[in-house]
N, C-alpha and C positions, 0 to 999 in steps of 0.2 A: 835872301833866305831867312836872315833875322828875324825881318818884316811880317813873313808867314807865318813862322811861328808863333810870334805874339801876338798876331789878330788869331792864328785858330784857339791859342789858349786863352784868350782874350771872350772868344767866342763861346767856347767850350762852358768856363765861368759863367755867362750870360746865362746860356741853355741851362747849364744846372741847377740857377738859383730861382729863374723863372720854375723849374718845374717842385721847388721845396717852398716856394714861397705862400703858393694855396694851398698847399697841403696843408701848412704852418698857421695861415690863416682860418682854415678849417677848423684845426682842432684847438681854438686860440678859445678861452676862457669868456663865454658872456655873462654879464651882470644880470641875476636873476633877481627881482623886486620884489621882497615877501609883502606879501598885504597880510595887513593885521585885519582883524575883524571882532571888535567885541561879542564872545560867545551869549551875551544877552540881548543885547540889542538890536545884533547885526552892522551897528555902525563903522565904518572904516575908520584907522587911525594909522596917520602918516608913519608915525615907530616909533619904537618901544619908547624911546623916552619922551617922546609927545602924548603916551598914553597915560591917565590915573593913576591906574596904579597894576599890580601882576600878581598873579598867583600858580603857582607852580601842583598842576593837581595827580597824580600817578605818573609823573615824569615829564608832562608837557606844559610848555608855560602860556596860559592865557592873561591876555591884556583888557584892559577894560577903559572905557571908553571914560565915565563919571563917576561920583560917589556913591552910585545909587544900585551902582550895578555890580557891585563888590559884593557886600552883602548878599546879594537875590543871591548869585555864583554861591557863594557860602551855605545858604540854608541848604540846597539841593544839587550839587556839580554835575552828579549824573544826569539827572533832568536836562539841565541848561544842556551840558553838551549832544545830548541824544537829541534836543531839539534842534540846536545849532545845524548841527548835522541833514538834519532834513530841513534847514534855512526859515524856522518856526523860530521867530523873535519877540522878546518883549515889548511891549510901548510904552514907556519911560516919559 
């Protein structure tokens, strides 16, 4: 009678954790890759601290790819990023 009981709470346990373990698995956190993108250029940069240099402009921070493209971003932000945005880049 021991016997019975420990395989059905044995079993019970089985059944339980099989059915929390997808669930668990489900809602389990994935690593999302931001890509960076120089707003001048277009060019990708691996992160942030592989990029030039950054500029922080109405609360968002863009990265820049060279020395060249710091400046451009400075004369005009709003331009670069209104272009960026419809994927209109400079040729550096």
């Amino acid at each position: 009678m021991k016997t019975l009981t420990v395989t059905i709470a044995a079993l019970a346990a089985l059944t339980s954790s099989a059915f929390v373990a997808p669930t668990a698995l489900a809602k389990a956190p994935t690593s999302k890759t931001t890509v960076l993108i120089c707003p001048v250029t277009g060019t990708k940069i691996a992160s942030a601290a592989k990029a030039y240099s950054h500029e922080t402009y109405k609360g968002k921070t863009y990265y820049f790819c060279c020395p060249e493209c710091k400046p451009a971003f400075d004369k005009n932000p709003t331009k670069i990023i209104a272009n960026s945005a419809h994927g209109k880049y400079q040729k550096m």
